[in-house]
Backbone as XML, in Angstrom:
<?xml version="1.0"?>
<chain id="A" units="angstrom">
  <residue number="1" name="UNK">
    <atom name="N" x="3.685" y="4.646" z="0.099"/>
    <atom name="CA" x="2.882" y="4.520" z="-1.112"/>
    <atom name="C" x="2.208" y="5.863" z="-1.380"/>
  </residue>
  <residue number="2" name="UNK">
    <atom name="N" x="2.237" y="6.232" z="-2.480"/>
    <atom name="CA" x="1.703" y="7.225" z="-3.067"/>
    <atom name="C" x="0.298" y="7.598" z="-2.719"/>
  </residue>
  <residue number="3" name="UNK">
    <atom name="N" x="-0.457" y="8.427" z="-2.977"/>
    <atom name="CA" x="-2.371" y="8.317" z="-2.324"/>
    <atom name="C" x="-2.631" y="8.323" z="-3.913"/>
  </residue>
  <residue number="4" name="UNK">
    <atom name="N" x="-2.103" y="8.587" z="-4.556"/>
    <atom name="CA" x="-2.414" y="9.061" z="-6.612"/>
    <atom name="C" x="-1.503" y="8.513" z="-7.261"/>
  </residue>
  <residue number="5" name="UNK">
    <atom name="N" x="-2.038" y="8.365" z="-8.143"/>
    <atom name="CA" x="-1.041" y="7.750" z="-9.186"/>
    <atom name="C" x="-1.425" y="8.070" z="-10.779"/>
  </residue>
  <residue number="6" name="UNK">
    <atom name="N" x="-0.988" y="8.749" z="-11.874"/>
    <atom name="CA" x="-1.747" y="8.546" z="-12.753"/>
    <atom name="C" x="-0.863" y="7.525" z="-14.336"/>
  </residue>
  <residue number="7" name="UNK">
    <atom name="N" x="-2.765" y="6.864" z="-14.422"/>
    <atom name="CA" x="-1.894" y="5.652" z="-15.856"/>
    <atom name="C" x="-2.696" y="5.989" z="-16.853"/>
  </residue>
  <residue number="8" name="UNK">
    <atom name="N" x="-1.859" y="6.010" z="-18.094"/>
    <atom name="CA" x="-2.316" y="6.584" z="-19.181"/>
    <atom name="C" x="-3.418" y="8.177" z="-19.430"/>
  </residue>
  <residue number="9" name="UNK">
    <atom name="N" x="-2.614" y="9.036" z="-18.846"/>
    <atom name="CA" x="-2.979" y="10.237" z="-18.836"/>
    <atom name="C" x="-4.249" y="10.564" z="-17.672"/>
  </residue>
  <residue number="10" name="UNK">
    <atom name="N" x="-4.746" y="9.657" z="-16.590"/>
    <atom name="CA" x="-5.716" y="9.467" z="-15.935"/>
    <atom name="C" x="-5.498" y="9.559" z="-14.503"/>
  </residue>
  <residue number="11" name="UNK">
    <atom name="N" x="-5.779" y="9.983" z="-13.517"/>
    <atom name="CA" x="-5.905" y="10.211" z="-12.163"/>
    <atom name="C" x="-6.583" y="9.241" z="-11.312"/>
  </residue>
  <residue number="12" name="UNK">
    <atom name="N" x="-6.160" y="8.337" z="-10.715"/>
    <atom name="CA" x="-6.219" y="6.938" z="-9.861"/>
    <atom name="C" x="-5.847" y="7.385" z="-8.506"/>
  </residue>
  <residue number="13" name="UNK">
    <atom name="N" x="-6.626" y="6.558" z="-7.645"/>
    <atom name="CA" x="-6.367" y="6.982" z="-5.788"/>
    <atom name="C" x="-5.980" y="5.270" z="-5.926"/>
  </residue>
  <residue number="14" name="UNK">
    <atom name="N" x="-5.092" y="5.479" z="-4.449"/>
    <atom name="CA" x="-4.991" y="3.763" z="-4.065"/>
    <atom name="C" x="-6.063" y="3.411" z="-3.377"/>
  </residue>
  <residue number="15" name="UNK">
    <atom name="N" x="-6.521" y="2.967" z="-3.178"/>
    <atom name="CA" x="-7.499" y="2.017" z="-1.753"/>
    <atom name="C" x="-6.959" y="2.112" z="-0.757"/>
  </residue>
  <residue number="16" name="UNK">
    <atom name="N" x="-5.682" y="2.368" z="-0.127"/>
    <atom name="CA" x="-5.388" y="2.345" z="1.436"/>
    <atom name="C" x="-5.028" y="0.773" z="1.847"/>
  </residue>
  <residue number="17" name="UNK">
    <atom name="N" x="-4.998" y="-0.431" z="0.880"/>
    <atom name="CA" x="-4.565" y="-1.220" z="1.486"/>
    <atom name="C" x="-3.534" y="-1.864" z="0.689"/>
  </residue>
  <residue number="18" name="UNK">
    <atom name="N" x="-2.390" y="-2.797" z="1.428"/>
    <atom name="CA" x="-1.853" y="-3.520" z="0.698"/>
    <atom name="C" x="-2.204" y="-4.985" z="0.729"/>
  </residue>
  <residue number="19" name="UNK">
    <atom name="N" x="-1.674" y="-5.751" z="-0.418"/>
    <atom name="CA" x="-2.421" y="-7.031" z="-0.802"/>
    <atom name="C" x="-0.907" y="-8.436" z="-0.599"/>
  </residue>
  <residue number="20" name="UNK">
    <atom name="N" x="-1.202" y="-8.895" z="-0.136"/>
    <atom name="CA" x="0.054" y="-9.979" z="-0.081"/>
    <atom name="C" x="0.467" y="-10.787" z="-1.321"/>
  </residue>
  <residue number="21" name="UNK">
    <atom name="N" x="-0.342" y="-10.962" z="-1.926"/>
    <atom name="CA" x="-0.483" y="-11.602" z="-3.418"/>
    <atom name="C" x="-1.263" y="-11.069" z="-4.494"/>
  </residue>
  <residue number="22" name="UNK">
    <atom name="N" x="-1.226" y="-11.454" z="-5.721"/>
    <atom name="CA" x="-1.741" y="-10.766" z="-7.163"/>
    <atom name="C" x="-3.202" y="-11.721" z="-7.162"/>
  </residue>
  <residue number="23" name="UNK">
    <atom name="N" x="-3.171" y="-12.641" z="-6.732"/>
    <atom name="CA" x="-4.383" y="-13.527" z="-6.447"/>
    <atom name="C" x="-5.620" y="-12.482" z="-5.855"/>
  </residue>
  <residue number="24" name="UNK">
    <atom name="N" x="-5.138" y="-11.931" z="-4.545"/>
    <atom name="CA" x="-5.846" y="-11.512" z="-3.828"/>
    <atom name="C" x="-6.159" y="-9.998" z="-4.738"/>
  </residue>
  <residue number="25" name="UNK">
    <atom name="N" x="-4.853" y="-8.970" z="-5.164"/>
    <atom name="CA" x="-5.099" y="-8.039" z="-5.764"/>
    <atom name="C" x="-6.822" y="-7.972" z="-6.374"/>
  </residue>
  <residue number="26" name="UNK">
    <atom name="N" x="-6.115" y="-8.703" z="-7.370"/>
    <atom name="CA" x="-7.222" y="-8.837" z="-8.733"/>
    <atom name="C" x="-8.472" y="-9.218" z="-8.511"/>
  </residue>
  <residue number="27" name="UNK">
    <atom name="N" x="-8.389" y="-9.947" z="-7.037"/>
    <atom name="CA" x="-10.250" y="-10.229" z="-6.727"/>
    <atom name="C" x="-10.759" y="-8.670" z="-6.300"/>
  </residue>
  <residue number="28" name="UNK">
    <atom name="N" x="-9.972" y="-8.476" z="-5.510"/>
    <atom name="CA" x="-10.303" y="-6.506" z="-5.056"/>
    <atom name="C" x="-10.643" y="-5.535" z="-6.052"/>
  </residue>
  <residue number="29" name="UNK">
    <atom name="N" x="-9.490" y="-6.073" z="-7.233"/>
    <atom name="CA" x="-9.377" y="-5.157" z="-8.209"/>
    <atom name="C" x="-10.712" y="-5.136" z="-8.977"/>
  </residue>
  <residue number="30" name="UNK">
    <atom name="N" x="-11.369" y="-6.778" z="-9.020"/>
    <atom name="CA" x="-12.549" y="-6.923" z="-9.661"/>
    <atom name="C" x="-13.967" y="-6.327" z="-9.307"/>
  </residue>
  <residue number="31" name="UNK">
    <atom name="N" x="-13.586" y="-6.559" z="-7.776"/>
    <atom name="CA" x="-15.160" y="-6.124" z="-7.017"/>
    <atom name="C" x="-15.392" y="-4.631" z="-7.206"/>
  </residue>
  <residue number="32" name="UNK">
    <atom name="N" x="-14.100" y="-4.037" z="-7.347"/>
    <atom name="CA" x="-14.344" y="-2.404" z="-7.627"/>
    <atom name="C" x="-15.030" y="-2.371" z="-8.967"/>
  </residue>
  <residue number="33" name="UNK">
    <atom name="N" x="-14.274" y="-2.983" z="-10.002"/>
    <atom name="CA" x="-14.943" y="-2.673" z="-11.402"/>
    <atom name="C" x="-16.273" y="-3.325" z="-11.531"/>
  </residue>
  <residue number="34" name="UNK">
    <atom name="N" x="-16.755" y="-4.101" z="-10.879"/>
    <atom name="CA" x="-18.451" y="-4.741" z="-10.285"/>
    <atom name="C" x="-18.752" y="-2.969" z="-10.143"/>
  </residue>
  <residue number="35" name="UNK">
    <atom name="N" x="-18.211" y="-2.410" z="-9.345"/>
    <atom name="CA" x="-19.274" y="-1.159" z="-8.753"/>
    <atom name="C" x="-19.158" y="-0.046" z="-9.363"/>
  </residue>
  <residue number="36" name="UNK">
    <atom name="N" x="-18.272" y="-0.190" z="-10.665"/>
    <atom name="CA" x="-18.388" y="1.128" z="-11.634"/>
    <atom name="C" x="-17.056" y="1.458" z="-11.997"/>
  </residue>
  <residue number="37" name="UNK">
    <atom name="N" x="-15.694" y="1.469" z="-11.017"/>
    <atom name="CA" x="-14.704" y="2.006" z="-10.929"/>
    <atom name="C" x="-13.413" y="1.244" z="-11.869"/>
  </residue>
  <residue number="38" name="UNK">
    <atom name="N" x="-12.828" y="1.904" z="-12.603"/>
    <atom name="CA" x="-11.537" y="1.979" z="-13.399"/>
    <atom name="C" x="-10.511" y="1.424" z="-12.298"/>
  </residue>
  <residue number="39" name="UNK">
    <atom name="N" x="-9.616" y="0.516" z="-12.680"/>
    <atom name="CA" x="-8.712" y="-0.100" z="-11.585"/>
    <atom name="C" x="-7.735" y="0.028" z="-12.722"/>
  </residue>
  <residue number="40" name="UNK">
    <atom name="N" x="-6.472" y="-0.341" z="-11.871"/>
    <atom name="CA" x="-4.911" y="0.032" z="-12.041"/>
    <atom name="C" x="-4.501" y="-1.197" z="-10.806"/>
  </residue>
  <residue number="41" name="UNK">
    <atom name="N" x="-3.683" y="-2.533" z="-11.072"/>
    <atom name="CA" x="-3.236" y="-3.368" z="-10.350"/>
    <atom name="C" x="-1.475" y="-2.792" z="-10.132"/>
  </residue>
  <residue number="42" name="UNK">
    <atom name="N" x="-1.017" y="-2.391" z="-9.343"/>
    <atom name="CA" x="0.506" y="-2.234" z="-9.044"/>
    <atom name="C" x="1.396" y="-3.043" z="-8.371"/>
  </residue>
  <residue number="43" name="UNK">
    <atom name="N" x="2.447" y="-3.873" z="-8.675"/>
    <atom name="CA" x="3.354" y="-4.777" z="-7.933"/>
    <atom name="C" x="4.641" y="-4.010" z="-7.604"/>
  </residue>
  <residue number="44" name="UNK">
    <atom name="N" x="4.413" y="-3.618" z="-6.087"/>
    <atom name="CA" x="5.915" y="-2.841" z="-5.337"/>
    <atom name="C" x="6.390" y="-3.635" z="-4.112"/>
  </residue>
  <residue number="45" name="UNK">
    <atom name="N" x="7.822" y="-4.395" z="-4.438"/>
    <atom name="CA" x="8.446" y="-4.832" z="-2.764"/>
    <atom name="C" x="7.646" y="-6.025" z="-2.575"/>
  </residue>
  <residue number="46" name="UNK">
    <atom name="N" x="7.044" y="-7.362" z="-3.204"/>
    <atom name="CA" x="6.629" y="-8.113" z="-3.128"/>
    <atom name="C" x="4.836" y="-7.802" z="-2.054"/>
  </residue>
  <residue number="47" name="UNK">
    <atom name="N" x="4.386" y="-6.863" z="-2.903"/>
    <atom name="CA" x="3.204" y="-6.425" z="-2.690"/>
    <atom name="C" x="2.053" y="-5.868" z="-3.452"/>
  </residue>
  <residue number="48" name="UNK">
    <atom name="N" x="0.885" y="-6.443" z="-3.616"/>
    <atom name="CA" x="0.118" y="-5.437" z="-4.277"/>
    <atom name="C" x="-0.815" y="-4.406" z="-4.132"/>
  </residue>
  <residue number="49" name="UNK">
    <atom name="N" x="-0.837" y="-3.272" z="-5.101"/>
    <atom name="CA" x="-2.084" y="-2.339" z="-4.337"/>
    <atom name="C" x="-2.583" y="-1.894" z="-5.748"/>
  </residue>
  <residue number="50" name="UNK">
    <atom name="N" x="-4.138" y="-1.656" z="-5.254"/>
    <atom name="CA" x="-5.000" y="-1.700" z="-6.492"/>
    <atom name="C" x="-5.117" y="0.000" z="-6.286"/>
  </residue>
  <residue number="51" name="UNK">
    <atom name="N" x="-5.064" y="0.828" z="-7.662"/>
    <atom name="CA" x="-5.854" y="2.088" z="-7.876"/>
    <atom name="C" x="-6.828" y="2.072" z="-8.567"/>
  </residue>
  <residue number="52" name="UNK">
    <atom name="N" x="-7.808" y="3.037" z="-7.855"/>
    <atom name="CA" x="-9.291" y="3.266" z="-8.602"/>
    <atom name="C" x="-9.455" y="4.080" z="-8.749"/>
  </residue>
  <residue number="53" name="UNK">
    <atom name="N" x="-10.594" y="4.377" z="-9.999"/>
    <atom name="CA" x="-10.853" y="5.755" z="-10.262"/>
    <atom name="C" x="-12.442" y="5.608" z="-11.118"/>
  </residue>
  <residue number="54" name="UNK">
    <atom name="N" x="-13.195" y="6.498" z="-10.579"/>
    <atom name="CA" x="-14.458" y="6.364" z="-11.467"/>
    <atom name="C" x="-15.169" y="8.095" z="-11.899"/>
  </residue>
  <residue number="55" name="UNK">
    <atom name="N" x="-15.599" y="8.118" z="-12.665"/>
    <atom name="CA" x="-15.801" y="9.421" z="-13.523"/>
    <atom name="C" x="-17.474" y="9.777" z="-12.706"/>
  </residue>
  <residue number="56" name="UNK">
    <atom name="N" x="-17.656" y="11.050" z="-12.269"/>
    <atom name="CA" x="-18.500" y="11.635" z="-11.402"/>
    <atom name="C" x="-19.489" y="11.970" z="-13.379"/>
  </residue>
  <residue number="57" name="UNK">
    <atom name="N" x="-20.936" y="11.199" z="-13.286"/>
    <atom name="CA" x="-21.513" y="11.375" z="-13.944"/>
    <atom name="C" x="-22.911" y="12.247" z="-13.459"/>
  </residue>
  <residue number="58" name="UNK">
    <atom name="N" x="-23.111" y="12.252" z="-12.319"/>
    <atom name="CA" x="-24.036" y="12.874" z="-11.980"/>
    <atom name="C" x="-23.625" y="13.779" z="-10.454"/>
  </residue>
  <residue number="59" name="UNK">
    <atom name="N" x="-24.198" y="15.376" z="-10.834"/>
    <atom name="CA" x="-24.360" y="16.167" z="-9.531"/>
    <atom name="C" x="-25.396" y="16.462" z="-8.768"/>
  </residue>
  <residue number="60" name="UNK">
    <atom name="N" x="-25.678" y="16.053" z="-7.793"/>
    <atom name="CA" x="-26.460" y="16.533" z="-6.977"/>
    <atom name="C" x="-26.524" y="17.920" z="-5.838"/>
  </residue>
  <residue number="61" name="UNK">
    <atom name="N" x="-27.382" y="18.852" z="-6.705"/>
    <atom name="CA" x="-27.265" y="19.591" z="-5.811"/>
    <atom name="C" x="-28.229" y="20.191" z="-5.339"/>
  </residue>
  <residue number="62" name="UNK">
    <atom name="N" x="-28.365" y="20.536" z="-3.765"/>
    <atom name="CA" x="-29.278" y="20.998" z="-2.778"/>
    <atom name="C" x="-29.181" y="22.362" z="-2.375"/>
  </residue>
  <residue number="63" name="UNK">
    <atom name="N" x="-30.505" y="22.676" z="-2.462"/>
    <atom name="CA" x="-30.964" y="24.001" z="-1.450"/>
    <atom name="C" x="-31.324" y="25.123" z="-3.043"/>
  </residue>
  <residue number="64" name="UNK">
    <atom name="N" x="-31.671" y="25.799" z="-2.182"/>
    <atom name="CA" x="-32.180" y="26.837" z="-3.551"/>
    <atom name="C" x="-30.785" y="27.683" z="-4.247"/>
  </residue>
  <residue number="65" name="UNK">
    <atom name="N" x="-31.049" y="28.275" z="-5.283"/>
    <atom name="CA" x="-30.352" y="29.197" z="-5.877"/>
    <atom name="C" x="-31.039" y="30.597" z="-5.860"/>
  </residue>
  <residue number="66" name="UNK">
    <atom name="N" x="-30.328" y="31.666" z="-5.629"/>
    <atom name="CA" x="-30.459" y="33.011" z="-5.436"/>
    <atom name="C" x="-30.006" y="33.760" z="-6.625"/>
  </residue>
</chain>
């Protein structure tokens, strides 16, 4: 399995796991988009794997500037 994938012009990571059913997918797929993140559900070889992707809105950055 790929580590990237991109859908509709967009840059998606997998999660690292595979899913035995679309049942199970889509609850995974959901809890990510609960926590902010863009999902992508994929069916390969009687398996599923969810990609996520969420847009970095804030930087944090530490220590002084010179």
């Amino acid at each position: 399995m790929e580590l990237a994938r991109t859908f509709n012009g967009k840059k998606f990571m997998w999660d690292g796991k595979a899913y035995p059913n679309e049942k199970e997918g889509k609850e995974i797929a959901q809890k990510y988009r609960g926590d902010g993140f863009e999902t992508e559900l994929v069916e390969e070889g009687n398996q599923f794997f969810v990609f996520t992707r969420r847009v970095v809105k804030e930087v944090a950055v530490e220590g002084k500037t010179t």
